[in-house]
C-alpha positions in Angstrom: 110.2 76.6 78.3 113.0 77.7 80.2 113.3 78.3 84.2 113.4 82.0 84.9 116.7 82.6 86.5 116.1 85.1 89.7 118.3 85.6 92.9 117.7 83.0 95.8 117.7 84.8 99.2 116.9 83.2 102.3 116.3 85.5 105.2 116.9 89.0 105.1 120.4 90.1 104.0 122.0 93.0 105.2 124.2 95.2 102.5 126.0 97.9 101.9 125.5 100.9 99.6 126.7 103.9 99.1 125.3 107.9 99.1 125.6 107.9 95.5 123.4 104.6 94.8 121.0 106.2 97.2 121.0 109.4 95.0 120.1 106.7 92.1 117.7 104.9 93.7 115.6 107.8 95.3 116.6 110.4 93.2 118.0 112.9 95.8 119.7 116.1 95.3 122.0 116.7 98.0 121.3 120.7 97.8 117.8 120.3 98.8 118.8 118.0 101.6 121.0 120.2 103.5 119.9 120.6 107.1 116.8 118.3 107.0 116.1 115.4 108.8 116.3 112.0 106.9 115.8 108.2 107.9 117.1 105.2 106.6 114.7 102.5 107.7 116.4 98.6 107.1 120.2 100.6 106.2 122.4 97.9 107.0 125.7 98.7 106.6 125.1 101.0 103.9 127.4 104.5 104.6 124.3 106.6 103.3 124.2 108.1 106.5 127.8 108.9 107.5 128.6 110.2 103.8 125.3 112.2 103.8 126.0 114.0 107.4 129.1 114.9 106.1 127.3 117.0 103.5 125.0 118.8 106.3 122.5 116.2 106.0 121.0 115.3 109.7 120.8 111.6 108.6 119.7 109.1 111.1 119.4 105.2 110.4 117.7 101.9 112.1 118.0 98.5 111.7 117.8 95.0 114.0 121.4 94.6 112.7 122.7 97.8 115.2 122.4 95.0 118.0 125.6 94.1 116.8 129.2 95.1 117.4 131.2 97.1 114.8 133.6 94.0 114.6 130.7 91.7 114.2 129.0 93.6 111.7 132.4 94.2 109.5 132.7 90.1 109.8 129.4 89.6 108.5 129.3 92.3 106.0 132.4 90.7 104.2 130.7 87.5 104.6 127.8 88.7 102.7 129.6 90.6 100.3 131.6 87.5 99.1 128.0 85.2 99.3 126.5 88.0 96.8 129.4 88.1 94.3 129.6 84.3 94.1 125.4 84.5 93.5 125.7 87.4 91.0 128.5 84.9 89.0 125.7 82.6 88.2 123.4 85.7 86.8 125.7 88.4 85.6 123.9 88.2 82.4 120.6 88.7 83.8 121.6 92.2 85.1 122.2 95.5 83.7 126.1 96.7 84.4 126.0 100.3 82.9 126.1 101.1 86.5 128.2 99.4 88.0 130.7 98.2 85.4 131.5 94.5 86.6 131.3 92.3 89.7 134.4 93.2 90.6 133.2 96.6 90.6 130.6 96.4 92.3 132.3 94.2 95.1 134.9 96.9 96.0 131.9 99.2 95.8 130.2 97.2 98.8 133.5 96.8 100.4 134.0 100.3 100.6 130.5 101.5 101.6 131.1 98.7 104.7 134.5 100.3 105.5 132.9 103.8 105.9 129.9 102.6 107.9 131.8 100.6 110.4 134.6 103.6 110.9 131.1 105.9 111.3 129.3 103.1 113.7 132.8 102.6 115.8 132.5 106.4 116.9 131.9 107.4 120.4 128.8 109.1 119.1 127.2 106.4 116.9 124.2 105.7 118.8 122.6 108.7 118.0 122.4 108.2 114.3 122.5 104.3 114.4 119.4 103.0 116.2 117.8 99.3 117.1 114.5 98.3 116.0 112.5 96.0 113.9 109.8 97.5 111.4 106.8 97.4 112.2 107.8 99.4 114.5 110.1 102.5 115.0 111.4 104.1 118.1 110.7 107.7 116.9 107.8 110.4 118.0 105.4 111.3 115.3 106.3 113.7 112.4 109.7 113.3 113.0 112.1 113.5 109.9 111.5 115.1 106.7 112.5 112.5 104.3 112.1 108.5 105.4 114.3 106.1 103.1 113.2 102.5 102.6 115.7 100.4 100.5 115.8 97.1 99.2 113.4 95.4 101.7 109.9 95.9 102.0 108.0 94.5 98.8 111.6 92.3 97.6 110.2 90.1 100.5 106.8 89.7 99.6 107.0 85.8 100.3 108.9 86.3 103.8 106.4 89.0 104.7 102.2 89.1 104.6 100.2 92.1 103.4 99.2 92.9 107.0 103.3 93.4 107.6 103.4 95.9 104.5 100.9 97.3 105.6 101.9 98.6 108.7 105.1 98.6 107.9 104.5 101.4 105.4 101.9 103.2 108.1 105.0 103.1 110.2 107.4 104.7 108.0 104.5 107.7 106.8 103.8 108.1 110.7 107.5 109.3 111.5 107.2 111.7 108.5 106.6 115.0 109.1 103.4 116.6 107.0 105.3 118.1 103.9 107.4 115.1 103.6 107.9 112.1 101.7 108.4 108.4 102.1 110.3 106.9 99.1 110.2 103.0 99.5 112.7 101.2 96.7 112.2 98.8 94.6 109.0 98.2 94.0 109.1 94.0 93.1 110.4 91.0 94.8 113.3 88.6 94.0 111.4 87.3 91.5 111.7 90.4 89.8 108.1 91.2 89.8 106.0 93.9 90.9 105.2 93.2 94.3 101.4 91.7 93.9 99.4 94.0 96.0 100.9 97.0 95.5 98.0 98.8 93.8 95.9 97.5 96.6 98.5 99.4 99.4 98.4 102.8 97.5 94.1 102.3 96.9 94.7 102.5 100.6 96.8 105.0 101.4 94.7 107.9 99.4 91.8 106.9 101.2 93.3 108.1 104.1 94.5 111.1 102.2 98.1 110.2 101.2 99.3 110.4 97.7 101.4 107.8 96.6 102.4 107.2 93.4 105.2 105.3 91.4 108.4 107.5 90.6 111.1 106.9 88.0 114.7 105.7 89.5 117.7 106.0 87.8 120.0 102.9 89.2 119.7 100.3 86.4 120.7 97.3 87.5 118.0 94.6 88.5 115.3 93.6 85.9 112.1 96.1 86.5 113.8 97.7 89.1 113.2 101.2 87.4 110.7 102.8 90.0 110.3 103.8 93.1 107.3 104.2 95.5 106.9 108.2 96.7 104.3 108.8 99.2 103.5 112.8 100.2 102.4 113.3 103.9 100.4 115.8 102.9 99.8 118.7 106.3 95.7 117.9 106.5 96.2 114.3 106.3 
């Protein structure tokens, strides 16, 4: 039987997406966006936020990586970008490139997304958008933002992290959402391109304490399975 071919990662990587991807991933429609409060826990050096204030989005983003210097972020970011590209070469048939087009493609993508992020993060303002901290735990009051982004970590690194992390990881995220809102976590397996084991387990969970969370359809083919994500309503009784 052959090996299943899957994407080695070792550690967490930090990328770079776009606004649009975002749109893809959690399907967002900028019009209903306007003037609310979002978060994008684990961003990176995605430009999500700096493309999406520019729409009249308040968008605020966190991440252990805003230790860093612009400079030092733009160094690494390339770094990564190359490291990905080279690891994609090896699987380009595994993936779906109606989005994307090519590796190429999706290379200047990531370049471009970094470019916009670091001339966002260099501003004299940045630290009120671009905040330090390492999930579990956020530096935000309660029921503060009305839309809280999670992508591309959480369940990808279910061998890196234990059920006790996603758990209160994910209590984390629902606790700095305001009642009315949403939590949209994306995507929903790990690199092994599997559903991440326990995730019936986490929602079980979550409605017991009166959340509803259920799986949502995305719209950024690309990875194999990676056609949902994870919406959970903060209902205003729970």
């Amino acid at each position: 039987m052959e090996q299943k071919r899957v994407y080695e990662q070792v550690g967490v990587a930090m990328t770079s997406r776009s606004y649009a991807e975002y749109e893809k991933m959690f399907i967002l429609r900028s019009e209903d966006l306007i003037g609310k409060r979002v978060l994008d826990v684990a961003g990176g050096a995605s430009s999500f936020t700096t493309e999406a204030r520019q729409l009249g989005i308040f968008s605020e983003a966190v991440d252990p990586l805003y230790e860093k210097s612009a400079e030092a972020i733009a160094a690494h970011g390339l770094h990564e970008i190359d490291l990905v590209a080279a690891k994609m070469e090896k699987l380009q048939d595994v993936y779906d490139w109606s989005y994307y087009g090519s590796i190429e493609k999706h290379r200047k993508g990531r370049v471009e997304s970094l470019r916009r992020f670091v001339k966002d993060y260099s501003s004299y303002d940045a630290a009120s958008r671009y905040h330090v901290s390492f999930l579990p735990s956020l530096p935000f009051e309660d029921a503060s933002f009305d839309l809280v982004l999670c992508s591309h970590f959480l369940f990808l690194y279910e061998e890196q992290f234990d059920f006790a992390f996603h758990q209160a990881a994910v209590h984390e995220l629902v606790r700095v959402c305001k009642p009315g809102g949403e939590v949209r976590i994306y995507p929903l397996l790990n690199f092994g391109t599997v559903e991440y084991s326990r995730l019936s387990e986490l929602i079980s969970g979550l409605a017991m304490e009166g959340f509803s969370a259920q799986k949502r359809v995305a719209r950024l083919p690309f990875l194999p399975n990676s056609h949902e994500f994870l919406c959970i309503i903060k209902h205003p009784s729970a």
